[in-house]
N, CA, C and O atoms as a DFTB+ gen file, in Angstrom:
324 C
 N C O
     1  1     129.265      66.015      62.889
     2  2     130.383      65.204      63.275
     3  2     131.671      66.023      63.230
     4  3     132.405      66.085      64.217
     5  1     131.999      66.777      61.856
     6  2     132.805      67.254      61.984
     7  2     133.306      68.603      63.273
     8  3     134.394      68.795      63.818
     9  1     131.831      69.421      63.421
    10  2     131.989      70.275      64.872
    11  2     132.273      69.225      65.820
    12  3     133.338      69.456      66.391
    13  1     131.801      68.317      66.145
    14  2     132.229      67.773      67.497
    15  2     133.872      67.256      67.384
    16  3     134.459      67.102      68.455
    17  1     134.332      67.090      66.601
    18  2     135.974      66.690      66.399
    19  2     136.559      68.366      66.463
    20  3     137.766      68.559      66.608
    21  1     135.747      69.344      66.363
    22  2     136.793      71.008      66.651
    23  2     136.609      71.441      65.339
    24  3     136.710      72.648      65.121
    25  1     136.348      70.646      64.394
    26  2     136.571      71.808      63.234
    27  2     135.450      72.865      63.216
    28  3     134.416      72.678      63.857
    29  1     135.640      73.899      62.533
    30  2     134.928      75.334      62.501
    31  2     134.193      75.381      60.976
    32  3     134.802      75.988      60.096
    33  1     133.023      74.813      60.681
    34  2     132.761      74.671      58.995
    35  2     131.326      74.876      58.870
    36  3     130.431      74.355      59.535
    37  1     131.237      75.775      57.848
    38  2     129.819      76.540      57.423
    39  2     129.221      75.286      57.220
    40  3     129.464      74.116      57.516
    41  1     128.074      76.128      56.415
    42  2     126.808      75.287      55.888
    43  2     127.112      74.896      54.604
    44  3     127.028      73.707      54.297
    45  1     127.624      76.154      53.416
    46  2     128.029      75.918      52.052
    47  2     129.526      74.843      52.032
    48  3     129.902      74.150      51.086
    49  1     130.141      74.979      53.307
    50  2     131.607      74.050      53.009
    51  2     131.121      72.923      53.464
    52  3     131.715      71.916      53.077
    53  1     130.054      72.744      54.300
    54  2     129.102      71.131      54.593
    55  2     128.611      70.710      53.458
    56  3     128.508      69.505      53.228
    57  1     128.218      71.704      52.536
    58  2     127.279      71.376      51.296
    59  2     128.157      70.699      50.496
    60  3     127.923      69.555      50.104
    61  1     129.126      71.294      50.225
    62  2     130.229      71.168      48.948
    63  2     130.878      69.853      49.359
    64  3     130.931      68.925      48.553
    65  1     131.380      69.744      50.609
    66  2     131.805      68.517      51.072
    67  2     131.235      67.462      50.964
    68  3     131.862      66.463      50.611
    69  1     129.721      67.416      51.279
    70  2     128.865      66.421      50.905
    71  2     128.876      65.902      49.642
    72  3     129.171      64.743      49.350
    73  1     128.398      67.184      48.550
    74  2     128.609      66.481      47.260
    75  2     129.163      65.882      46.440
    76  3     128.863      65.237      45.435
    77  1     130.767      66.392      47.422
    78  2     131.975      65.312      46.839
    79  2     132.467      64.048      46.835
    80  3     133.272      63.488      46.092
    81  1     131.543      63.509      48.264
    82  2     131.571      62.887      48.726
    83  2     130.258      61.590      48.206
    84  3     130.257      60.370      48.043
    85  1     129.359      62.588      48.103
    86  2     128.016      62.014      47.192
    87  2     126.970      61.229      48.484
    88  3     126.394      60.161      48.693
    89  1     127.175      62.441      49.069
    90  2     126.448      62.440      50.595
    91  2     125.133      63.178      50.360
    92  3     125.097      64.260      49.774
    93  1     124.113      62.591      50.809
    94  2     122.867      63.707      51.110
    95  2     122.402      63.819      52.297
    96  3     123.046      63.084      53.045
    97  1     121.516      64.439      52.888
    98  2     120.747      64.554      54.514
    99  2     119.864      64.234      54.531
   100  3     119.173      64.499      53.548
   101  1     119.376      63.596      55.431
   102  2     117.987      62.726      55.853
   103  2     116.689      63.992      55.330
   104  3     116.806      65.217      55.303
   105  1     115.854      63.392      55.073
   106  2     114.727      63.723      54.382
   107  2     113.944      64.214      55.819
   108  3     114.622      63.979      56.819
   109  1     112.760      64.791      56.050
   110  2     112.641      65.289      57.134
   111  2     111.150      64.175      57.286
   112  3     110.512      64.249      58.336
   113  1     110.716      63.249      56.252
   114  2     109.817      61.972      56.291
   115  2     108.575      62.214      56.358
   116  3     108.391      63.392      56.050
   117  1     107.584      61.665      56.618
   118  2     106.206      61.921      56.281
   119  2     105.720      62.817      57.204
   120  3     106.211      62.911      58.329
   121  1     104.645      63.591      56.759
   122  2     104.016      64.902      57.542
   123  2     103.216      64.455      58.852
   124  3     102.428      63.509      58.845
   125  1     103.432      65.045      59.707
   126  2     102.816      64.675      60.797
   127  2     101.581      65.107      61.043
   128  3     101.380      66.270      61.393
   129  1     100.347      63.986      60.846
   130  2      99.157      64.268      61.437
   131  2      98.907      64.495      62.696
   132  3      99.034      63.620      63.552
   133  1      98.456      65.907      62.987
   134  2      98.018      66.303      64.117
   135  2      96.478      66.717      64.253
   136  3      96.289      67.503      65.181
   137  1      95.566      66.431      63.674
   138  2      94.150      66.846      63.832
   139  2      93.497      66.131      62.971
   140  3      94.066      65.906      61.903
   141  1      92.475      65.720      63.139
   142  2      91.385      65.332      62.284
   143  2      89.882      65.970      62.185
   144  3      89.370      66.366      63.233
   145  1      89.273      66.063      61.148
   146  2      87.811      66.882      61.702
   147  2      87.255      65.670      61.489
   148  3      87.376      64.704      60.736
   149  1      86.230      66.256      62.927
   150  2      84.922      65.459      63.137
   151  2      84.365      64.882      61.852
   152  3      84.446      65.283      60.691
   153  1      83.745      63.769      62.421
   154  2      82.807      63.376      61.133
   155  2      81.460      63.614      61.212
   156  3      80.731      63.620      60.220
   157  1      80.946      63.883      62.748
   158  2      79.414      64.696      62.863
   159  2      79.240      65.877      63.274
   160  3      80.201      66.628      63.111
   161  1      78.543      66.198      63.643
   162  2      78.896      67.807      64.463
   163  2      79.760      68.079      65.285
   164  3      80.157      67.132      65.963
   165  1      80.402      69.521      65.553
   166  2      81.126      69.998      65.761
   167  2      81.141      69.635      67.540
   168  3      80.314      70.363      68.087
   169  1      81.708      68.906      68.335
   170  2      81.563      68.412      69.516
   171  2      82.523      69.663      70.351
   172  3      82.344      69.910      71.543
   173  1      83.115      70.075      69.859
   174  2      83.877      71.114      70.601
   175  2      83.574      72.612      70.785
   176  3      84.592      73.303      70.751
   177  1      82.212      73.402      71.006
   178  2      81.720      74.737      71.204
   179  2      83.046      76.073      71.203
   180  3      83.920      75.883      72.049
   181  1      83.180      77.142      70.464
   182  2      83.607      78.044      70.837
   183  2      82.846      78.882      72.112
   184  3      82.001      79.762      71.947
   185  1      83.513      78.236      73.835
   186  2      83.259      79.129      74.660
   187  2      83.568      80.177      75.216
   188  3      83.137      80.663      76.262
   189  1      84.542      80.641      74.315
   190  2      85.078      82.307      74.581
   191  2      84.444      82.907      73.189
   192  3      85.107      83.908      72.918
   193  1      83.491      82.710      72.262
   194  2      82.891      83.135      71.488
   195  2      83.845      83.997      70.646
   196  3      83.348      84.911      69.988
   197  1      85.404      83.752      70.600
   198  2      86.404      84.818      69.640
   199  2      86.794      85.456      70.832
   200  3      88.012      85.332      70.962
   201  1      86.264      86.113      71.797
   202  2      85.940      87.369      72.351
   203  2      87.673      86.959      73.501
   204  3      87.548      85.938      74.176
   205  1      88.553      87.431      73.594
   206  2      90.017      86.725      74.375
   207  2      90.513      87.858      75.037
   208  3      91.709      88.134      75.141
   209  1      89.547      88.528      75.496
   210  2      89.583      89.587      76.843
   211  2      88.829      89.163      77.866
   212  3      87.605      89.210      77.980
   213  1      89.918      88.601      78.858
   214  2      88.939      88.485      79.801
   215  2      87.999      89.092      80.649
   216  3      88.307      90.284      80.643
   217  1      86.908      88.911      81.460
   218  2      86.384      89.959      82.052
   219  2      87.044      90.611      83.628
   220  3      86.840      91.609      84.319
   221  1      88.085      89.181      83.700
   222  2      88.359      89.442      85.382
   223  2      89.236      88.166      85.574
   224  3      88.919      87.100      85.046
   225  1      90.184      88.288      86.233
   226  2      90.844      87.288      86.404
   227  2      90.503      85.742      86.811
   228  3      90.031      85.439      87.907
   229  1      90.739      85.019      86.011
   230  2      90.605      83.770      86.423
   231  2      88.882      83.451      85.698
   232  3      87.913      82.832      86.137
   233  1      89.063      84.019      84.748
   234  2      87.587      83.813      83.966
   235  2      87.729      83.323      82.746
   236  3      86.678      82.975      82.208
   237  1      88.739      83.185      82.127
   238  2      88.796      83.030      80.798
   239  2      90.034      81.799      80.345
   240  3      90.989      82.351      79.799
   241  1      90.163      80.580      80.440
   242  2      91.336      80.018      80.348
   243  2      91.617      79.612      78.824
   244  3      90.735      79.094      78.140
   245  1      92.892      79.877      78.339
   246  2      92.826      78.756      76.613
   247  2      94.394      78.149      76.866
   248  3      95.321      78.479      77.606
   249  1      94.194      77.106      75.871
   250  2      95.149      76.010      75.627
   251  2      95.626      75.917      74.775
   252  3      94.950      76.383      73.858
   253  1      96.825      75.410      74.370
   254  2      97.553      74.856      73.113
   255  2      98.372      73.728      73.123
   256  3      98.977      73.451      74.158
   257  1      98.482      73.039      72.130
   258  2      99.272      72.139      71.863
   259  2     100.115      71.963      71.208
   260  3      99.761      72.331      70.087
   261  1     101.572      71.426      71.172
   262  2     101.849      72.048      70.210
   263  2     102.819      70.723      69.961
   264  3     103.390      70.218      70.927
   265  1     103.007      70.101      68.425
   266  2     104.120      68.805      68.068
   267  2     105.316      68.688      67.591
   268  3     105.430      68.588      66.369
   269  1     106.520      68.670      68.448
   270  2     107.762      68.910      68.125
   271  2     108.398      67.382      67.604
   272  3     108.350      66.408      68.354
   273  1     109.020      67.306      66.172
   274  2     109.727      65.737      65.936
   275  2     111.377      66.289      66.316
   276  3     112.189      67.180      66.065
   277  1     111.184      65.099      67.068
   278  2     112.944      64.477      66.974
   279  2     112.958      63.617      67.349
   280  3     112.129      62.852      67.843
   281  1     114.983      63.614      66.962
   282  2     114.819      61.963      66.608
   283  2     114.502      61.267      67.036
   284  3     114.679      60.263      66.346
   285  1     113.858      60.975      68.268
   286  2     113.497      59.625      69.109
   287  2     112.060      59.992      68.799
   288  3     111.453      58.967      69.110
   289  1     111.241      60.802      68.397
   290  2     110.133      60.566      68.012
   291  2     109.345      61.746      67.979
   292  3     109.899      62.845      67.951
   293  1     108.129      61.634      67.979
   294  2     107.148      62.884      68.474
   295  2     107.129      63.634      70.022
   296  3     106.916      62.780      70.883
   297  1     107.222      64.391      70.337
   298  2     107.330      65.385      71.624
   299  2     106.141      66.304      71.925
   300  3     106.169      67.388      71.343
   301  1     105.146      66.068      72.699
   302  2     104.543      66.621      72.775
   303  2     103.833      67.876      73.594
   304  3     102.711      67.443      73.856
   305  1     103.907      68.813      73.965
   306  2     104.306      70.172      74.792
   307  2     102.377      70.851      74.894
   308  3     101.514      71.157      74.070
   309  1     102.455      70.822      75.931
   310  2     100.505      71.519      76.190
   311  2     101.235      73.132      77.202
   312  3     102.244      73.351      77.872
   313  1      99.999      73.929      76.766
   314  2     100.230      75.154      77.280
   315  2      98.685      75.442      78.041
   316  3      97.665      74.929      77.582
   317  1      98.669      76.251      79.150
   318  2      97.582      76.613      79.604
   319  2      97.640      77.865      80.337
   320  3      98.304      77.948      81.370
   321  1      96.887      78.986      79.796
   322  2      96.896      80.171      80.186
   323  2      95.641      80.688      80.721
   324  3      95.574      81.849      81.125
């Protein structure tokens, strides 16, 4: 708040200010579950066997996912290479 009104103020003069004030910062809240393991066998095969050289283009694809919070909620971002 205070940057958006122009003032120019660290982190330690945010800190100190706070405490005088008897201010604290939002807690960052419960951990976000992102995975669960199976409860029977493993349904998902390693089909690049580790091995992440491909042999030739367009032979080998992997993915990621990845879970960003803010404030309006969970954000969720997929990658495919």
């Amino acid at each position: 708040m205070l940057r958006r009104q122009g003032s120019d103020i660290g982190r330690e003069n945010t800190a100190r200010l706070m405490r005088s004030a008897d201010l604290t910062g939002k807690g960052q809240g419960e951990a976000l579950i992102t995975t669960r393991k199976p409860t029977g066998s493993d349904l998902r095969p390693d089909l690049a066997n580790r091995a992440f050289k491909a042999p030739g283009p367009h032979r080998l694809w992997v993915a990621d996912i990845t879970y960003v919070r803010t404030r309006k909620g969970v954000r969720v971002h997929s990658f495919c290479h």
